[in-house]
N, C-alpha and C positions, 0 to 999 in steps of 0.2 A: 572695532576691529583692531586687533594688535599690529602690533609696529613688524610689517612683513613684508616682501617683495612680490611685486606681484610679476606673474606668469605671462611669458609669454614675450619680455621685453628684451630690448640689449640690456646688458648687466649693468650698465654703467647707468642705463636709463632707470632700470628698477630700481636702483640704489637711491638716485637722487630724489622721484617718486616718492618713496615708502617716508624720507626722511623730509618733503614736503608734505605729506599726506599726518606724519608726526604733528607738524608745527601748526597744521590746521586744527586739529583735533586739543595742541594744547591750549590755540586760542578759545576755541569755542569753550572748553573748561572754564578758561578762565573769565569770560564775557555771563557766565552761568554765577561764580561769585561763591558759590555756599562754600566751607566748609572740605567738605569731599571734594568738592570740582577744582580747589583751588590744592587739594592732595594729587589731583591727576594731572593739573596741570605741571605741578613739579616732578610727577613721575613721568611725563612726555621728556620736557628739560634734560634728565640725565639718562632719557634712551638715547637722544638724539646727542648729547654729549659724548655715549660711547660709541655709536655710529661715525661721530668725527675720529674718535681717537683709532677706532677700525681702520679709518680711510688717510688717515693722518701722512703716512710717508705720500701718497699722490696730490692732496690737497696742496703740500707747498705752505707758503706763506698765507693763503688764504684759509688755513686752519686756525689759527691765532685770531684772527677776524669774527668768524663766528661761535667760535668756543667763547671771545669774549662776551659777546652779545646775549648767547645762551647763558652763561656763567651767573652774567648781569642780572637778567631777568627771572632766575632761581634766585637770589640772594634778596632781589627786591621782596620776593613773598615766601621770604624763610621766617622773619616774624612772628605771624598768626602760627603759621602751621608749629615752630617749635613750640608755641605756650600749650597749645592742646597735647604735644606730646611729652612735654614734661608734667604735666598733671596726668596724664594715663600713665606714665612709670612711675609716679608716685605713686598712683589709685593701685599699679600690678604688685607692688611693697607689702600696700595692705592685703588684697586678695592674695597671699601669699604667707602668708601670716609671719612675713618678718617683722610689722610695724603693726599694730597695735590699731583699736578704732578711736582711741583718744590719742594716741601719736599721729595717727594718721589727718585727726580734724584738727590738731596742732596747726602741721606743718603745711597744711593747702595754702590758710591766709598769707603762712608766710611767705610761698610760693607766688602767690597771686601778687604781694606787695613787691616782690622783685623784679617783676616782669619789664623790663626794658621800654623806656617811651622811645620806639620806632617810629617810621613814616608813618602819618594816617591811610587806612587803609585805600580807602580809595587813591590817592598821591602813587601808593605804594602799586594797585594797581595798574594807574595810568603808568605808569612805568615802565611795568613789565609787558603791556599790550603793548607799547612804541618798540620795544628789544624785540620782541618777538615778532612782532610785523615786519623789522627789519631785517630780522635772522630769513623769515618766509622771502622776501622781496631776494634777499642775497642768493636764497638757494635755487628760486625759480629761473636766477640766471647763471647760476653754476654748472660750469662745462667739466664735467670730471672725464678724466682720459680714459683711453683704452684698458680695459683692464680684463682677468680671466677667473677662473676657479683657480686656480693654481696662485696667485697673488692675495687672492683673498686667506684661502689655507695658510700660507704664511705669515699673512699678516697676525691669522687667528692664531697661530703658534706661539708667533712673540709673546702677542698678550698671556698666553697660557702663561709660559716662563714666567713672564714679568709675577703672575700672580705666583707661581709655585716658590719664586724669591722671596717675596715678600711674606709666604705663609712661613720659610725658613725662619726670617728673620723676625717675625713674632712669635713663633715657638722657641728660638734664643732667649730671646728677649720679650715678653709678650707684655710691653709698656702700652697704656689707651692710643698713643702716639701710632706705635708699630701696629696694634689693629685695626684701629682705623685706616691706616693707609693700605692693608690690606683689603678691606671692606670696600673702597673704593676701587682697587684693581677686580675684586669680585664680581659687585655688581654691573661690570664694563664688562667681562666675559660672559657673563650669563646672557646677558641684552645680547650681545655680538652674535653668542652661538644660537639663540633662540632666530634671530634674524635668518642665518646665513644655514640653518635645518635645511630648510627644503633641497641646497644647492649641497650643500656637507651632511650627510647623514648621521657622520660619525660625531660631529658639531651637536646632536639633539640628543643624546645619551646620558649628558653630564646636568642638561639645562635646569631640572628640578630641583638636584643634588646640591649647585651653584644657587642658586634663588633661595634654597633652605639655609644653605651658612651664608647668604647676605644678611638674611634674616636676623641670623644670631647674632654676627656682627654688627649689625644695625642697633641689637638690644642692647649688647655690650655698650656702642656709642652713646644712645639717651639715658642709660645708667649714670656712666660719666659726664655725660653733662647734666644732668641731674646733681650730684655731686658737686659741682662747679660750684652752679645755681645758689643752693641752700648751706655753701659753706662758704660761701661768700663773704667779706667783709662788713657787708652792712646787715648782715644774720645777726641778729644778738643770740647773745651765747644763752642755750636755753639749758644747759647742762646736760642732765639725763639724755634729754630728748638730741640733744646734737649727737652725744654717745651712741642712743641707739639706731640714728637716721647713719652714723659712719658702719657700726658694724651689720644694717642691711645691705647699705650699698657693697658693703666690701662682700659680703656672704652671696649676692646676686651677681656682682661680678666677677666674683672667682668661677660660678656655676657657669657661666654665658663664655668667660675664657676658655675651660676645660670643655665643652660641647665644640666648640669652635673648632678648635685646637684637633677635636676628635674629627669633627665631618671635613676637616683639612686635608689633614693622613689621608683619609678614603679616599679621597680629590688628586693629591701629589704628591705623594710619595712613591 
C-alpha cells in the first residue's frame, strides 16, 4: 500500500498513522535484505522525510530529531544501493551507444576497483533497523497539534515555491549543485501531493508530471556521480578511454539537463 492517509480519522491522526504505517513497511524491507527491499527501504526513508518536511512548521524542535534519525538510517544503506546504480549508468552509456562494448568492459573493472570499503553489510544494517525502530518508537508517541485543510494547502504551497525557486535558479545557472538541490525539493512535493490527493484534489494533478522530472533529475544526479567515480584520482589515466568516458558523460548530461529543464517550464512557470 502506498504511503496514504487513511479515511475516516482526525487529520492529525491519519497523518501520524500513514507515517507510522511508512516506517513499518520500511522495516520489514529492510529485515527482507535483497537487493530491491533494501531500494524500498530507502524509498520509505525519503517519503517519510518529506512528510516531516510537510509537517515541519508544527513539529517544532522535534523535527530535527527525527529527520536525524531518518537521515541516519538512509545514509547507513546508501553504500550497496549506490554501487548497483553506478554500474546500471555505466551499463545505460553503453545501451545508448555512447561507449563502446570494449569501452564499456574497460571501465566496469575499473568501477568495481573504486568502490568504497563501507560498513559490512550486516554492521550497516544493524544500524539502520536501531534508526528506524527508533524513528517508529518516536512517532507512535508523537502528539501532532490541531491542524486543518487549510494549513496543510499552505504548507503545500510553500513547498511548491520553494521548488519553483530552485527550478529558476538552475535554469540560471544549471550547475550538478543547482540540480540536485532541485531534485531534492522535487521529490518532497511529489510524495507531499501524492499523500494529501485525497484531502486537495488539486494536489493530484501535477503528481505524475513531478515523479517524471524526479526522475530526470535523479538521472542527471547518478551521471555525475558517476563522473566523480571514474575521474577520480586513483583512475589511471587510460587516455582514449578517459576522453571518451568525459565526452559521454558530458553528451548524457547535457540531454538529462535540457529534458529537465523542459518538464520544469510545464511544472512553474
Amino acid at each position: 500500500m502506498a504511503f496514504a492517509l487513511a479515511p475516516g480519522r482526525p487529520l492529525r491522526e491519519a497523518l501520524r498513522q500513514a507515517a507510522i504505517a511508512e516506517c513499518e513497511r520500511a522495516l520489514e524491507h529492510l529485515q527482507r535484505g535483497e537487493s530491491a527491499d533494501i531500494h524500498e527501504t530507502r524509498k520509505s526513508i525519503k517519503r517519510l522525510r518529506a512528510w516531516l518536511r510537510l509537517l515541519k512548521p508544527a513539529l517544532g524542535d522535534r523535527y530535527g530529531t527525527l529527520d536525524r534519525l531518518l537521515r541516519d538510517a538512509g545514509r547507513a544503506l546508501a553504500g550497496r544501493r549506490d554501487r548497483d546504480v553506478a554500474r546500471a549508468t555505466l551499463r545505460s552509456l553503453r545501451r545508448g551507444r555512447l561507449l563502446s562494448a570494449a569501452q564499456y568492459a574497460a571501465l566496469l573493472p575499473q568501477l568495481d576497483a573504486l568502490a568504497p570499503t563501507d560498513t559490512p553489510r550486516a554492521e550497516a544494517d544493524t544500524d539502520a533497523t536501531h534508526l528506524l525502530r527508533a524513528a517508529a518508537v518516536y512517532l507512535r508517541s508523537l502528539e501532532l497539534p490541531e491542524m486543518d485543510v487549510h494549513s496543510l494547502t499552505e504548507a503545500l504551497a510553500r513547498n511548491r515555491r520553494r521548488c519553483r525557486r530552485r527550478w529558476r535558479d538552475a535554469r540560471a545557472r544549471p550547475t550538478a549543485e543547482a540540480l540536485h538541490g532541485w531534485r531534492k525539493s522535487v521529490k518532497h512535493l511529489a510524495t507531499q501531493s501524492a499523500l494529501l490527493a485525497p484531502l486537495l484534489p488539486d494536489a493530484a494533478g501535477d503528481v505524475t508530471a513531478l515523479k517524471d522530472l524526479g526522475e530526470t533529475l535523479g538521472l542527471h544526479h547518478d551521471h555525475h556521480q558517476l563522473g566523480l567515480q571514474l575521474h577520480a584520482d586513483e583512475l589511471p589515466d587510460t587516455g582514449l578511454l578517459r576522453l571518451r568516458l568525459h565526452d559521454a558523460l558530458r553528451t548524457r548530461l547535457r540531454q538529462l539537463e535540457q529534458r529537465a529543464l523542459r518538464q520544469g517550464k510545464r511544472l512553474f512557470n
